[in-house]
Every structure is written in structure tokens, then in C-alpha cells.
N, C-alpha and C positions, 0 to 999 in steps of 0.2 A: 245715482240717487233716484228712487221712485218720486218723490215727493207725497203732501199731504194730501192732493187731489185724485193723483193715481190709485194710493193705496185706501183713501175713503171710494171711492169708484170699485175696487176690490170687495171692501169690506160688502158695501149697497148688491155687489151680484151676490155674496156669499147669504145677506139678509131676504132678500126677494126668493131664493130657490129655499130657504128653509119651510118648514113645513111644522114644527116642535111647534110648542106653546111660547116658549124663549129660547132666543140663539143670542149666542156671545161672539165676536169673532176678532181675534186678534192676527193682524199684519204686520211681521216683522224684516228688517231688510238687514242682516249685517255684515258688513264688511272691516277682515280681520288680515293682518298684514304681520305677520312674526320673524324678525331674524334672528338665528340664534347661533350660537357661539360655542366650543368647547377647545380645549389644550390648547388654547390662546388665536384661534383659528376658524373663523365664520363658515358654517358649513352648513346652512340653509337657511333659504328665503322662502316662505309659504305662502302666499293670498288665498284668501277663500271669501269668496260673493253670493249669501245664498237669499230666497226668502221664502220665510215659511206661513204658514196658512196655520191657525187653531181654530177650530170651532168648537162652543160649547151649548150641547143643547138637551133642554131642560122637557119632558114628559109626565107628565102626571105626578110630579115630583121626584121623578130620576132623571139622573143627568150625566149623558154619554159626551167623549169627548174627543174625536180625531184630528189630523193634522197630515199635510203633505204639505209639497211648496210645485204643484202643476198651475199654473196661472189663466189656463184659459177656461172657460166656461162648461167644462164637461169635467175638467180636475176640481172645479171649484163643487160642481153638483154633486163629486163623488166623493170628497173630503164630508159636507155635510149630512149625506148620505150614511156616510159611516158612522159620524157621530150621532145621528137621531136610531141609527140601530144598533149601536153599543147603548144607548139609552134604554130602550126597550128590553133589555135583557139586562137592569141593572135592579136591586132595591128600593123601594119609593123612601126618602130620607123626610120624618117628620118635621126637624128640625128645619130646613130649607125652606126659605120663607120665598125668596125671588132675587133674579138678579138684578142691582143693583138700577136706580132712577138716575136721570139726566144732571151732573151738576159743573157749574163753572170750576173751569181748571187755570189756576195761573200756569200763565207760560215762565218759562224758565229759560237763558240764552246758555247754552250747555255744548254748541258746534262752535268748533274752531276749522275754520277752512285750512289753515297750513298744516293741524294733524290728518283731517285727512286727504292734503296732498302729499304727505310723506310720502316719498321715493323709497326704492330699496336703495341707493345708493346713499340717501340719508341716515336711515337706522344704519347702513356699514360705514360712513363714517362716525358713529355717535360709538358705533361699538368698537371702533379697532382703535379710540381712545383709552377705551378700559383696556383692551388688550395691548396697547402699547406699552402703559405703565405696569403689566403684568410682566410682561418680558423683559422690561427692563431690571427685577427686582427678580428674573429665576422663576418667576410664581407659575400658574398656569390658570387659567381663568374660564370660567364657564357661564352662561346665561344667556339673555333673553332682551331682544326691544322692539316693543307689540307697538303698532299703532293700528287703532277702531274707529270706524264709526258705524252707527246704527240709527234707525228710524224705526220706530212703533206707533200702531193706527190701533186704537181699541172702539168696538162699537158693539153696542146689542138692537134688540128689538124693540125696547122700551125709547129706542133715543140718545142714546150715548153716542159721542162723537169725542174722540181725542187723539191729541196727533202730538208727539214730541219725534225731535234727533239731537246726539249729541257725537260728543267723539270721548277718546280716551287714551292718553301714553301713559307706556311702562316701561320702566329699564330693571332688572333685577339683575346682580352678580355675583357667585362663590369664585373667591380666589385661593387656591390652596397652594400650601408648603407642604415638605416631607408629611410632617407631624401637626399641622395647622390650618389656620381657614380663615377668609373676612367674607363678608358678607356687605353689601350695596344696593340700596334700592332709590326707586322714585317714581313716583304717579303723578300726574297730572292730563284736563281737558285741553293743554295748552301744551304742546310737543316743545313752544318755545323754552318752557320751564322746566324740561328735563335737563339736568348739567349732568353727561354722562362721566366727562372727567372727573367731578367730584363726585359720582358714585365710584368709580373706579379706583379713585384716592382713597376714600374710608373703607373699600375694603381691600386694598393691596396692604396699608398701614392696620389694618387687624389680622390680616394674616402673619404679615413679617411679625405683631410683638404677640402674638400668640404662639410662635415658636417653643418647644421643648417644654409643654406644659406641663404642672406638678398635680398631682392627687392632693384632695381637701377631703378630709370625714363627712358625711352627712351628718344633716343637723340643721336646726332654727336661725339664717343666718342674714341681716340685713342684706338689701341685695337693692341694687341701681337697674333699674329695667328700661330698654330703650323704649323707644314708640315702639316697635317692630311687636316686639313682646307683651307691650300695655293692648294694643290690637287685636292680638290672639285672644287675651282674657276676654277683650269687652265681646269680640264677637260668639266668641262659645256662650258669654252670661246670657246675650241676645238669642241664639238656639233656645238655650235651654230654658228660658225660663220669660222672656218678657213678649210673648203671644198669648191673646186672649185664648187660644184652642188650649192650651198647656196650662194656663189658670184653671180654665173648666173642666178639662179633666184630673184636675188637682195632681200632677206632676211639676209643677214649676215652684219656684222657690217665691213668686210671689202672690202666690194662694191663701189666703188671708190674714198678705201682711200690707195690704195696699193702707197706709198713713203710720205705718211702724218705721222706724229705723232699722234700716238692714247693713247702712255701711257706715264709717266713718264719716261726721258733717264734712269734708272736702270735697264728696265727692258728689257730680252730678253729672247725668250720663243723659241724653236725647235722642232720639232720631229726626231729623229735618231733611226731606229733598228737594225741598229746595236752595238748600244753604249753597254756595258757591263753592264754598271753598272743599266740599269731599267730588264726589260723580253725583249731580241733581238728575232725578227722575219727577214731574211733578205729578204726576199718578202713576197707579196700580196697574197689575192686569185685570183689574175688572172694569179700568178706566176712569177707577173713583181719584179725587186731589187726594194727595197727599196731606196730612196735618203733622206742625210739627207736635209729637209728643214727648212729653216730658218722663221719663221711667222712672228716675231715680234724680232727687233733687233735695243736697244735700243731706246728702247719706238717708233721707226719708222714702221709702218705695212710695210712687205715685201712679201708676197708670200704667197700662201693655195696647198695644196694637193690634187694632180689630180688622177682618174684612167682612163681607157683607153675610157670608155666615155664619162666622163667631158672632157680630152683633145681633143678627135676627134668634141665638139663641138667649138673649141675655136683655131682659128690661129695661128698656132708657138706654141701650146703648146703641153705637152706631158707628158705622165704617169709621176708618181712621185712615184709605186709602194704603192698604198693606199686605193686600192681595199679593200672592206669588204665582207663578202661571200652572193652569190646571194641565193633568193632574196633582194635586197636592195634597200629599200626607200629613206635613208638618201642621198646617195651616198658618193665619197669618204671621211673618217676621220682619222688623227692623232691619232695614238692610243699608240704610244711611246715619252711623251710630258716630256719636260726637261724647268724648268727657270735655268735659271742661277743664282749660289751663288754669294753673296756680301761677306763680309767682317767682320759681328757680330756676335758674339755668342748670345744665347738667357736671355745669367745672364747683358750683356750689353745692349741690348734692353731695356729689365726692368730697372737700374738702369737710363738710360736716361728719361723715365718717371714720367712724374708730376704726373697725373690721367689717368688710361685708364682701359681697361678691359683686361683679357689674355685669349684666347679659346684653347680648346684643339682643337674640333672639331664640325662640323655641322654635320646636320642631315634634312631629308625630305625638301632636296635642290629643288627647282622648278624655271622654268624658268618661269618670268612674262611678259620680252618684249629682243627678241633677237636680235634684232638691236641695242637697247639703252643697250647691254648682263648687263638686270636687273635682279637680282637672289633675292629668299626670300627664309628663312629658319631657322631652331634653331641653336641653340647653346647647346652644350651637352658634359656631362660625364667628366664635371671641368672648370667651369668658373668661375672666379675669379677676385675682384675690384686689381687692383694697385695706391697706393699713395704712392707718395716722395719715386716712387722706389724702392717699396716692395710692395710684393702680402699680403694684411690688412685682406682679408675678403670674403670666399665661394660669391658668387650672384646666383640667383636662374637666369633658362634659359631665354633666350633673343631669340625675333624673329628678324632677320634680313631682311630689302629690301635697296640692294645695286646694281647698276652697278658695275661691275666687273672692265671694263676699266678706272671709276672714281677712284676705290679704287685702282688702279694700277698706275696712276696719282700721286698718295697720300704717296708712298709709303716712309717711313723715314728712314727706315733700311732691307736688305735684311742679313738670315743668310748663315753662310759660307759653311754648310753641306747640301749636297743635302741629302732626302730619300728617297725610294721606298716606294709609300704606293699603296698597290692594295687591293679592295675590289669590291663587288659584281656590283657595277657599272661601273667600270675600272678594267679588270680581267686581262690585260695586264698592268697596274700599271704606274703610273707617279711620273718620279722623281723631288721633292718640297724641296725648301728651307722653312724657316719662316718668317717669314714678321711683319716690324711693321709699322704700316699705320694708319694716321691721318682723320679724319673726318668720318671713319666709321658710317652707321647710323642704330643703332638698332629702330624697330616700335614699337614694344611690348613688353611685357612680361608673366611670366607663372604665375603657382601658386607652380610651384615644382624648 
């Protein structure tokens, strides 16, 4: 670990040799630890320790932006170097007001010293638990158990000074049969809180009764959606639509619906990083706090996440700490996305069910129309018919094309438990209740 004082002592030579009108500079240190697993059999361990240098630096209102991780004072002089002459050959942006002023940051306690002193011989015994219960049942099991930690220093010229570190476990697992699959996850700051046996359990037992699945028509058909799946929807809604850049250029779905109802009253959706319970960040890459912002509160659109350039284009408005690290196309996004629990368990859900389907999870999620937030994709790793309030019957996978906001509309039951679930496309992870929602529309079908 560098520490707060090493990596402000970094950032301070990165500031003294600039020479722009404003420099930005972010220090990052992470350390990433992955074991992973396939045909029931651990077959690599990875570490990687790096730290990286950004600098952003602002001329006459363009703003060039380089990056290496050489740490001594001629790597640092040449990182900024680069970025004030990618600058100079950029377009003056009218809209660019300034980088961001000096403001208090709460701190946030986000490191857990025993994840990162995870051993590899710890992730290999956490894993050859799931693999043990694979073998035992015929299966064959594949996956992943990452333990992280990281430290980021953000500072500018103006005075910014901010210093976080946290850490982060994962366990993910596909176990498959001839004809089948379950699927197992879990996230957590707290490595103590990963139970890999009981990921291992929920998906050795989705694979075995997903066996010998039957074809279902396509069609509008109530459906049991796990976290895994409810997560998917909220982070694509979050892309696509609840960033100030995406209002302003009227692409987003809440482009002047800010105090309209967009979904069903159950639902209300936030982002907060500082909340404990997903991966807290408590500022930005531009070093701004964080605020928690409220998006969607009960089923009313209220509000999208700004950084210090969406705000400077937009009157009375102002950072919302949601910078993402430059270069950035997207502009600013929610990257700590919370719905709020209702009141079911997921054995209630189902017994209230006539017909419907129950999913664990999606897969090769795609956006088809981000205004209408129209998603298509599978369904995977236990999908399953429900009649008269029992799961009857494996079904082979389903393609979905659904609006998101429709099927939020629709909603009949929300569950009580939030989860973290983080995967390779939300590595800061969103916490999802279950959901059970009516008119769902599947378009297809497979052959598996």
C-alpha cells in the first residue's frame, strides 16, 4: 500500500511541474488477486500490482489528457507533458467552465484488512468447495474468486485533495449438466462474507433441476426475476438514461419527464456511495463528494447525476460527485444504484403465481432503443415454468425484448432483501431486490 501521504506527495510533483492553466491528477494503486476454476479443477492464480498516474490538463479551454504509472520525477514530468500537448492540439470547448473547487469529503470505512490479506491458498480453499459439491453431483463447475484492494488520490490545481481505499470479494459460478446450468454469485468488502459453499449449493441445485428442459411459446408471461436479473435492468436504466450528459442531449428517457411518473409507485431507485451496504466510493474522479441522488422515487422521475461539466452547462446546477475518469464519452453515471426492498420473500412471490416463468439471470443484455430503455437478451443458468405456485418444469432459454420502464410499471411484488451483485459490467456492483412482474415479453426461444 502506498498510502494517503505517498500518493498526495505524488499527486504535489505531478502539480508543481505542470505548466496548463489547470491540472487534474489522479493516483491510483490496485491490487487484484483472481483464482479461477474450470471442469471442476483450479487452474490459475493471477496477482497484478500496478499504479497508474492521469493527468488532466486544461489550456485555453482545451483539455488534453495522459497517463503512465513511471513514478519517478522525469516519468511524472513526461506523463504531464503529454497531457498539456494532447491539449494544445485539441478544440477550445465553450461549454467548459473549470475544473472543479476544493470541498469536504466524508470519509467512508470501505477496507477490510483480511480481504486484502487473502492468500491464494484461501480463494483455493473457498473454491474447491464449490468444486467439491460439483463432483459430487457429476456436474462440472467453472468460475472465479477475485479479492481487490485499491487506493485513489484525486487532486487539482485549484486545491482538491482527496484520498480513499477500499477492498472488494467476488465469487461467481456456472455449474453445468449434459443439458443444464446453475449459476452462484456473491460480493462483498468483507471476504468474511463470502459463503462459497452456499454459492456452490444454489448453483449445483439449479443445474441438477434444470435438467432435460422443455420449449415454452413466446409471449407476455409473468416472470419471478432474481436479484441477478433485477441488476441487469437497473444498471442498463442507469447508462442509458439517468446522466445529466444524456438529458442534455435529449437521448435519455428522462428528458422532460423530471416530476412525471415513469414507473409504477413501488418503485424507487438511488444512487448513494456512501451506503455501506453495495462498494462505497465517497467521491468522483474529479474528487468531487459524492450526493446521494434520488432518480426515480416512487415510480416519479426526479433527478440524474451531474459532473462538473454537465453542471457548468446547465443553470443552478451543480456537481453531484459522478465524474467517471477522463477520457469520457459517456459523461457523468450512477455507478452505486440501490432500488428499494418491498415486503416478499421470493417462496411468496411464487406461491402467488398462477403461470409464469422464474429467471435466475440474463445474459448478452443489449440496448435496442434508449429512449423507449428497450433491452433484449437471454435468459440463463435456471429458468424455470411456474404453475399453481410451484416451479413444474426446467424450460430451455428465452430471448427477451422488453422496456425496462414498462416492466417497472408492471411490477406485482418487490423482494425484501437487497443484494450486491457485481460483475464484469458493474465492477462497482448494484444493490437489487427480486421482482415479480406481470406482462413480461419473451420473443424467442433457443434450442438449449
Amino acid at each position: 500500500m502506498l498510502g494517503e501521504a505517498r500518493m498526495a506527495e505524488i499527486a504535489q510533483q505531478v502539480l508543481r511541474a505542470a505548466e496548463a492553466d489547470q491540472t487534474e491528477v489522479a493516483v491510483t494503486r490496485n491490487a487484484s488477486h483472481l483464482t479461477r476454476f474450470a471442469v471442476n479443477t483450479i487452474h490459475q492464480n493471477v496477482s497484478e500490482t500496478d499504479v497508474t498516474i492521469r493527468v488532466r490538463s486544461v489550456v485555453d479551454g482545451k483539455t488534453g489528457v495522459a497517463s503512465g504509472n513511471e513514478l519517478d520525477d522525469a516519468g511524472l514530468k513526461r506523463i504531464v507533458s503529454s497531457a498539456e500537448t494532447i491539449a494544445q492540439f485539441q478544440q477550445s470547448n465553450p461549454d467548459f467552465r473549470s475544473l472543479p473547487e476544493p470541498a469536504e469529503v466524508t470519509s467512508v470505512d470501505a477496507f477490510v484488512e483480511r480481504t486484502a490479506n487473502t492468500t491464494p491458498i484461501d480463494r483455493a480453499d473457498g473454491a474447491e468447495r464449490i468444486l467439491a459439491l460439483s463432483r459430487a453431483e457429476g456436474l462440472e463447475a467453472a468460475g472465479a474468486f477475485a479479492t481487490d484492494d485499491q487506493e485513489i488520490y484525486l487532486a487539482n490545481s485549484l486545491g482538491v485533495g482527496a484520498y480513499h481505499r477500499g477492498t472488494v470479494a467476488s465469487v461467481l459460478t456456472v455449474i453445468m449438466g449434459e443439458d443444464s446450468s446453475g449459476y452462484g454469485g456473491s460480493a462483498s468488502i468483507d471476504v468474511a462474507e463470502i459463503d462459497t459453499e452456499a454459492v456452490g449449493r444454489a448453483a449445483v441445485d439449479k443445474a441438477l433441476r434444470s435438467r432435460s428442459p422443455d420449449s415454452i411459446e413466446p409471449g407476455a408471461y409473468t416472470v419471478i426475476l432474481e436479484e441477478e436479473a433485477v441488476a441487469d435492468m437497473i444498471f442498463f436504466l442507469g447508462y442509458m438514461g439517468f446522466g445529466a450528459l444524456a438529458v442534455q442531449e435529449e437521448r435519455s428517457f428522462m428528458t422532460g419527464k423530471i416530476g412525471e411518473r415513469i414507473t409504477g409507485e413501488s418503485i424507487t431507485i438511488w444512487d448513494d456511495g456512501l451506503d455501506p451496504r453495495g462498494i462505497p466510493l465517497p467521491f468522483d474522479f474529479e474528487g468531487v463528494p459524492k450526493q446521494k441522488v434520488v432518480l426515480i422515487e416512487n415510480g416519479v422521475a426526479k433527478g440524474v447525476v451531474h459532473d462538473s461539466f454537465t453542471a457548468g452547462r446547465e443553470p443552478g446546477a451543480a456537481s453531484t460527485g459522478h465524474a467517471l475518469p477522463m477520457p469520457n464519452t459517456f459523461g457523468p453515471l450512477p455507478i452505486n444504484l440501490f432500488m428499494a426492498p418491498g415486503g416478499a420473500t421470493k417462496e411468496e412471490m411464487l406461491a402467488s403465481t398462477e403461470r409464469g416463468i422464474w429467471v435466475t439471470r440474463f445474459h448478452y443484455t443489449n440496448i435496442v432503443h434508449p429512449v423507449k430503455t428497450i433491452l433484449t437478451g437471454m435468459t440463463r443458468d435456471g429458468t424455470f415454468l411456474i404453475e399453481n405456485g410451484k416451479i413444474t418444469r426446467p424450460l430451455k432459454n428465452l430471448r427477451f425484448t422488453q422496456s425496462v420502464l414498462e416492466a417497472f410499471a408492471n411490477v406485482a411484488a418487490i423482494g425484501a432483501d437487497l443484494k450486491l451483485v457485481k460483475d464484469e459490467w458493474n465492477p462497482i456492483g448494484t444493490c437489487a431486490p427480486a421482482l415479480k412482474i406481470d406482462g413480461f415479453q419473451f420473443t424467442g426461444t433457443t434450442e438449449h
